[in-house]
ZADO-1210 file (C-alpha; in nm, 4 decimals, padded with zeros to 6 digits):
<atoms>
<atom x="08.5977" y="14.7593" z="12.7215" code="UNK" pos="1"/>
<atom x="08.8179" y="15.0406" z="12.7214" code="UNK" pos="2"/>
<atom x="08.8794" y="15.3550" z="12.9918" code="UNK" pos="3"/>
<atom x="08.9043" y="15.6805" z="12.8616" code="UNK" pos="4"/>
<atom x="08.9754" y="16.0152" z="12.9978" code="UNK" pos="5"/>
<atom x="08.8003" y="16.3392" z="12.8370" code="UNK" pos="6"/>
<atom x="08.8313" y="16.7310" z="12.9209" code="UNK" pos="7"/>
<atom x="08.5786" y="16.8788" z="13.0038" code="UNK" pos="8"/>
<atom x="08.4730" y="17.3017" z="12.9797" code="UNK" pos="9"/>
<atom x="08.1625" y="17.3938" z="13.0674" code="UNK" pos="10"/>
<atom x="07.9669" y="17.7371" z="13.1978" code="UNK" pos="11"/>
<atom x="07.6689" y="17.6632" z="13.4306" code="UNK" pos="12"/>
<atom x="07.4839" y="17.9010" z="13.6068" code="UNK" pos="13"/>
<atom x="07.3539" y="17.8538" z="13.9315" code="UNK" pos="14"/>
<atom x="06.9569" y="17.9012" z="13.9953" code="UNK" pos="15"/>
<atom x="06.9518" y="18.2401" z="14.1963" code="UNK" pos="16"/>
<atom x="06.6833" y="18.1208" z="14.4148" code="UNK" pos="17"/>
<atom x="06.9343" y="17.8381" z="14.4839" code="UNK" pos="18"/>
<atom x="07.2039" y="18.1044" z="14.5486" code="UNK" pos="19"/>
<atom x="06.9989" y="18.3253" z="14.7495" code="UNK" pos="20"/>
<atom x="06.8456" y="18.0754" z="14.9864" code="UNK" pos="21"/>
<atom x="07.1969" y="17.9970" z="15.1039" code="UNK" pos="22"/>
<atom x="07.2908" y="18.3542" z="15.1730" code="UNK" pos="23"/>
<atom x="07.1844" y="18.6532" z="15.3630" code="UNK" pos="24"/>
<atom x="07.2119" y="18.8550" z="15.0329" code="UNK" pos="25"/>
<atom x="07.0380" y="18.8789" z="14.7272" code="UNK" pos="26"/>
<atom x="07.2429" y="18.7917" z="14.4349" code="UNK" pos="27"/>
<atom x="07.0490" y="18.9591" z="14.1944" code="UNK" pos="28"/>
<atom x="07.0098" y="19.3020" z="14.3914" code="UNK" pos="29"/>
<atom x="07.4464" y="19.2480" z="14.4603" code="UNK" pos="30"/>
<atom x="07.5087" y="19.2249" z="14.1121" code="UNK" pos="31"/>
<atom x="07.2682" y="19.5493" z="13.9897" code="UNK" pos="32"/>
<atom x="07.4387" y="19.7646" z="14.2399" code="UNK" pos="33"/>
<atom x="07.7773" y="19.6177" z="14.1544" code="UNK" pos="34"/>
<atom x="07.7156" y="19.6872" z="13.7976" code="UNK" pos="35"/>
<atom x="07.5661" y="20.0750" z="13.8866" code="UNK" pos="36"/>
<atom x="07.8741" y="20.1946" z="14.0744" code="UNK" pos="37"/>
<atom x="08.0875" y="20.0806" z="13.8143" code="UNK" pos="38"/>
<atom x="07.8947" y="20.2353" z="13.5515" code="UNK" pos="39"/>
<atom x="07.9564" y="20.5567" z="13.7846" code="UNK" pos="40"/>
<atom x="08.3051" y="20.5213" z="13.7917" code="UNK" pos="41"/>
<atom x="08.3444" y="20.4869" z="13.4233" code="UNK" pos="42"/>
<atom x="08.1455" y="20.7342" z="13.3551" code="UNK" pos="43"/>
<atom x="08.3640" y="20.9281" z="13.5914" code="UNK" pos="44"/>
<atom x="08.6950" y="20.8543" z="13.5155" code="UNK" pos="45"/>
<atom x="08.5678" y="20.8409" z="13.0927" code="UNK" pos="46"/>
<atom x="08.7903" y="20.5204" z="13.0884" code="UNK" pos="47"/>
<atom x="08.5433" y="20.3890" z="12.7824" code="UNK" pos="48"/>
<atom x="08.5530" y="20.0388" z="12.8847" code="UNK" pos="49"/>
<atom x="08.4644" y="19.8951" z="13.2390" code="UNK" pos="50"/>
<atom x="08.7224" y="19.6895" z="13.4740" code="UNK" pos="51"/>
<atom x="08.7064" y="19.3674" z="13.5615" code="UNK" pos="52"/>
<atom x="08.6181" y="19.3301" z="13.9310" code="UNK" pos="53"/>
<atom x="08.9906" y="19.2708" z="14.0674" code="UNK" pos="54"/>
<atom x="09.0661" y="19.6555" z="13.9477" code="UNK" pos="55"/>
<atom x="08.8349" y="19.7405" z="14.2076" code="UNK" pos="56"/>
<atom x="08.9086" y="19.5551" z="14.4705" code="UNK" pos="57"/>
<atom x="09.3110" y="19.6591" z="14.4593" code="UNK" pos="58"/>
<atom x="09.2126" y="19.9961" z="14.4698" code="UNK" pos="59"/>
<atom x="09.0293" y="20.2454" z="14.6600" code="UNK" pos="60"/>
<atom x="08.8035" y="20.3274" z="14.4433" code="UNK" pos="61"/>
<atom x="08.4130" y="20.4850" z="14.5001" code="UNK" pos="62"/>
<atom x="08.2881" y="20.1260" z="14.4921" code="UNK" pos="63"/>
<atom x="08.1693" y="20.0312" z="14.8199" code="UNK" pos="64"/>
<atom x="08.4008" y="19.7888" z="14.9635" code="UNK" pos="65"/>
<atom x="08.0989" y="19.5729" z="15.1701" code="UNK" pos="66"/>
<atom x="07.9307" y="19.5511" z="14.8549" code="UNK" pos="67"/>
<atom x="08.2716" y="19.4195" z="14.6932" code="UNK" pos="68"/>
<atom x="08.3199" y="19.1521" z="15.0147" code="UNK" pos="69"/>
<atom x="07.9214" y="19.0431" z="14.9609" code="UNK" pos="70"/>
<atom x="07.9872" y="19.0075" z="14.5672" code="UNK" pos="71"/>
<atom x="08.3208" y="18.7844" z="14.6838" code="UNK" pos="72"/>
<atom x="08.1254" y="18.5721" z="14.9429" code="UNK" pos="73"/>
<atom x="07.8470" y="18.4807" z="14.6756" code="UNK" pos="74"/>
<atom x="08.0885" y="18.4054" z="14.4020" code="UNK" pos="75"/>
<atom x="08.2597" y="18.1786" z="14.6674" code="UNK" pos="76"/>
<atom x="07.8943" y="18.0238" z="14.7440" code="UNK" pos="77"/>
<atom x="07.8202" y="17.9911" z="14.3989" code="UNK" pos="78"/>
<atom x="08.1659" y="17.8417" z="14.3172" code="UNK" pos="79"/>
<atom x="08.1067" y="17.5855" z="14.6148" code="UNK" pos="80"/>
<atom x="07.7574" y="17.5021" z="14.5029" code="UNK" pos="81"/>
<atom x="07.8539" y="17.3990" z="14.1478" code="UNK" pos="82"/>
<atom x="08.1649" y="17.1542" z="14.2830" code="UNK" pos="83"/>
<atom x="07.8513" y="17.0067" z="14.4807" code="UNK" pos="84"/>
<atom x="07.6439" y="16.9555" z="14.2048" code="UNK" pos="85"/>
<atom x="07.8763" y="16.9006" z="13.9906" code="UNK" pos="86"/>
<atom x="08.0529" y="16.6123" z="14.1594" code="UNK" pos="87"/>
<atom x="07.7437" y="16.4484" z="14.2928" code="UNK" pos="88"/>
<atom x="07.5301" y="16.4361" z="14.0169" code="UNK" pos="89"/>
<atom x="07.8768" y="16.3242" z="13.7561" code="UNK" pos="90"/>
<atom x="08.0194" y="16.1186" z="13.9449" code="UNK" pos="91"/>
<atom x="07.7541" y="15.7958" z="13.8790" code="UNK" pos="92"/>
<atom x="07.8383" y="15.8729" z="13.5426" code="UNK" pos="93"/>
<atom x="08.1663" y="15.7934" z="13.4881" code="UNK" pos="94"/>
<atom x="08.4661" y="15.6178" z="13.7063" code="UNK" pos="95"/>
<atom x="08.6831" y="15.8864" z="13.8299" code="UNK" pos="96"/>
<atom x="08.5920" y="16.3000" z="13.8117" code="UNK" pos="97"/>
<atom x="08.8882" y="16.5483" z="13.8788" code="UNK" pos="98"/>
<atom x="08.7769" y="16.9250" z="13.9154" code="UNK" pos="99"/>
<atom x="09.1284" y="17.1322" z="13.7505" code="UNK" pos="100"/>
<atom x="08.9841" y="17.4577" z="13.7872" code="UNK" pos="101"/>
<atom x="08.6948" y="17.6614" z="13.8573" code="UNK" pos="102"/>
<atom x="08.6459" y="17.9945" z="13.7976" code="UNK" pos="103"/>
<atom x="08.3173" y="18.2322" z="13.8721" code="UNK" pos="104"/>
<atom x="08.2298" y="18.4503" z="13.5878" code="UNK" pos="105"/>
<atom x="08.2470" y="18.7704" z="13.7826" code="UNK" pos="106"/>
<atom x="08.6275" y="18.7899" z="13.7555" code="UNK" pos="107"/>
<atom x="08.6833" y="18.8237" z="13.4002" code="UNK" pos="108"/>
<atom x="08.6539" y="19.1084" z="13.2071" code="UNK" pos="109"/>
<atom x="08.3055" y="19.2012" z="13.1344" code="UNK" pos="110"/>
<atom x="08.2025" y="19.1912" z="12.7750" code="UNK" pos="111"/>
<atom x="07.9480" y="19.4950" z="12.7927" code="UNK" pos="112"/>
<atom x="08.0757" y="19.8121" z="12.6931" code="UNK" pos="113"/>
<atom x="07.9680" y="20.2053" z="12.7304" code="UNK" pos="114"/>
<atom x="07.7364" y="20.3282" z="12.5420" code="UNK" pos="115"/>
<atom x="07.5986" y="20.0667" z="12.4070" code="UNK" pos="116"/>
<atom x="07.2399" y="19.9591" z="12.3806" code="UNK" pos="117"/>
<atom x="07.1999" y="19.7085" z="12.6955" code="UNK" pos="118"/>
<atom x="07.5180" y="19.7228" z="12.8432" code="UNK" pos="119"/>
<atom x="07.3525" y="19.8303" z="13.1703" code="UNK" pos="120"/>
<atom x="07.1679" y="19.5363" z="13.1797" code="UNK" pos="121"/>
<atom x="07.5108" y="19.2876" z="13.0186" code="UNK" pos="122"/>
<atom x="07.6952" y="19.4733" z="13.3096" code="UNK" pos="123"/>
<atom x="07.4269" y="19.3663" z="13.5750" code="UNK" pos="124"/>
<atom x="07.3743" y="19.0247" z="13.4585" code="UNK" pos="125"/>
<atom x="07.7831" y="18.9891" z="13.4114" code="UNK" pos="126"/>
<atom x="07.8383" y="19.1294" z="13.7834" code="UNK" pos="127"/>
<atom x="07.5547" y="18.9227" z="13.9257" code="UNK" pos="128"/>
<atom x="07.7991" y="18.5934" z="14.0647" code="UNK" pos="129"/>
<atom x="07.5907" y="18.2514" z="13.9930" code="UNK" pos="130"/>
<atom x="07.8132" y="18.1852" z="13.6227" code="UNK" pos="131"/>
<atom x="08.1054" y="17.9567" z="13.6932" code="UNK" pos="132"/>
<atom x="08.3536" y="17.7793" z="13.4658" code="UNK" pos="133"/>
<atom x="08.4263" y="17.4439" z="13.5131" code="UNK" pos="134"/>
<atom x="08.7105" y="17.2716" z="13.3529" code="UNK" pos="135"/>
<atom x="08.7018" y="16.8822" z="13.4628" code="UNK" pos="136"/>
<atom x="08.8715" y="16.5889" z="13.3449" code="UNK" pos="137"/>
<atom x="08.6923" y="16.2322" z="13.3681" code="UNK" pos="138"/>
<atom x="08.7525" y="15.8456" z="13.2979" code="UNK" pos="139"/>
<atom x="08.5067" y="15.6977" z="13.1257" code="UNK" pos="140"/>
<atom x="08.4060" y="15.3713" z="13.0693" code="UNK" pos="141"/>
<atom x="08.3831" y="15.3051" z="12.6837" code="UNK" pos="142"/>
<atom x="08.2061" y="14.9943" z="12.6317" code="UNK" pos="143"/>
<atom x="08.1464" y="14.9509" z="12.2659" code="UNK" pos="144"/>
<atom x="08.4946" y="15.1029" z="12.1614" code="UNK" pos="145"/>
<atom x="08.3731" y="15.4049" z="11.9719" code="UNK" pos="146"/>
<atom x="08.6231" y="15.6697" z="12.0060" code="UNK" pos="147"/>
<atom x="08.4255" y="15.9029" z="11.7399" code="UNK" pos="148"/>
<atom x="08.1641" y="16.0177" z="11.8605" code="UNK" pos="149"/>
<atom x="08.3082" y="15.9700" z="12.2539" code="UNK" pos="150"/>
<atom x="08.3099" y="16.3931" z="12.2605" code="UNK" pos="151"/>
<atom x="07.9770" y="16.4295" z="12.1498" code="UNK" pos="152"/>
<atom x="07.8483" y="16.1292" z="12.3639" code="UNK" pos="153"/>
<atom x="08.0226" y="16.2625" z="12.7118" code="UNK" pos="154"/>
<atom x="07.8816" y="16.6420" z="12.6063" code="UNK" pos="155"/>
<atom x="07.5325" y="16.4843" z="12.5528" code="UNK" pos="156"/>
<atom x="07.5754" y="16.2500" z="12.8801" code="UNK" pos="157"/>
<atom x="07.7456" y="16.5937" z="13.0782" code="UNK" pos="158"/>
<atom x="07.4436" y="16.8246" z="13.0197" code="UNK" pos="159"/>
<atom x="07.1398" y="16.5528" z="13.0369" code="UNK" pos="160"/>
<atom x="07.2737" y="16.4825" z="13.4037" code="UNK" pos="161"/>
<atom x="07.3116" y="16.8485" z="13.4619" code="UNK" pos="162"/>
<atom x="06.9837" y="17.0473" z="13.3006" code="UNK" pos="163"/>
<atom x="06.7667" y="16.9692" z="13.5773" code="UNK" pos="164"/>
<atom x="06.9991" y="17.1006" z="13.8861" code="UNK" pos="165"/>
<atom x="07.1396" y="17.4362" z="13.6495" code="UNK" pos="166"/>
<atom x="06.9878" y="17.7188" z="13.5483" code="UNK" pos="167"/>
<atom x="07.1851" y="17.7042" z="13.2125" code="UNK" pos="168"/>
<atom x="07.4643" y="17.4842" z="13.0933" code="UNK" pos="169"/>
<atom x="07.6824" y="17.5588" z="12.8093" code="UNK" pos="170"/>
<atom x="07.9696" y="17.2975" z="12.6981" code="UNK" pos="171"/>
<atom x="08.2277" y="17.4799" z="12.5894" code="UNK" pos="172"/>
<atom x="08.5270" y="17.2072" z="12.5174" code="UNK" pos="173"/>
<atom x="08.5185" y="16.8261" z="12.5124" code="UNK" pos="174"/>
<atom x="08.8146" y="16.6640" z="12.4100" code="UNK" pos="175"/>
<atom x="08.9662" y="16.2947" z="12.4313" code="UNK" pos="176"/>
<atom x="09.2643" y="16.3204" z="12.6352" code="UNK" pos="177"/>
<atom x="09.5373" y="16.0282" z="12.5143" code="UNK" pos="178"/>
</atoms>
């Protein structure tokens, strides 16, 4: 028997019915007017990309700032819901879970661009806050001594547990720490 730790990166996103029964807002409506008055201001300023959200929130832009503190609050929510799920539906799993960051999709740059077929709808879906990253590292309890396939076993293991309680999982990194 043999204790290993792995590093884990994952995306989940959170059911928005999940998201939305814990808030006065809608997550869904947030993010599509989130996404319009950005597409506004682009269009406006002809910047030919669009900002990630932390442009607009430094500056006093035409974005309404209640909209900006409602998008902030769910991402927080969402954030919160994941460690919640995350830690109580893992941590039967394996012998010690460690949450080293967590990040909600909102504040990166988005990956639509203007002009291009869909991006209203990338832009709305990338501004609407129930994807977070979750970068975990975990001990697990390796039995049988197979350090091989120990990455693709925790992966498998990660999103079986998960599937039912996410609207969408997607393992980005596994690794076996040493």
């Amino acid at each position: 028997m043999k204790v290993t730790n792995v590093s884990v990166s994952l995306i989940v996103a959170v059911k928005l019915e999940d998201l939305d029964s814990h808030s006065a807002a809608a997550s869904e409506l947030v993010g599509k007017e989130l996404a319009r008055q950005i597409s506004i201001y682009e269009r406006d300023e002809k910047l030919g990309y669009y900002p990630a959200l932390e442009f607009f929130q430094a500056s006093a832009t035409s974005v309404d700032k209640d909209l900006l503190d409602a998008v902030d609050n769910l991402a927080w929510l969402a954030t919160r819901l994941v460690r919640e799920e995350v830690r109580k539906h893992l941590r039967p799993i394996f012998s010690s879970l460690r949450f080293d960051a967590m990040q909600n999709l909102i504040y990166t740059m988005p990956k639509a661009r203007p002009g291009k077929l869909g991006s209203a709808v990338e832009l709305s879906r990338h501004f609407t806050p129930n994807k977070v990253r979750v970068e975990l590292t975990a001990n697990i309890i390796n039995r049988d001594e197979i350090d091989k396939d120990l990455k693709r076993y925790t992966s498998h293991l990660v999103f079986r547990w998960l599937k039912e309680h996410f609207e969408s999982i997607e393992i980005t990194n596994c690794r076996q720490l040493s």
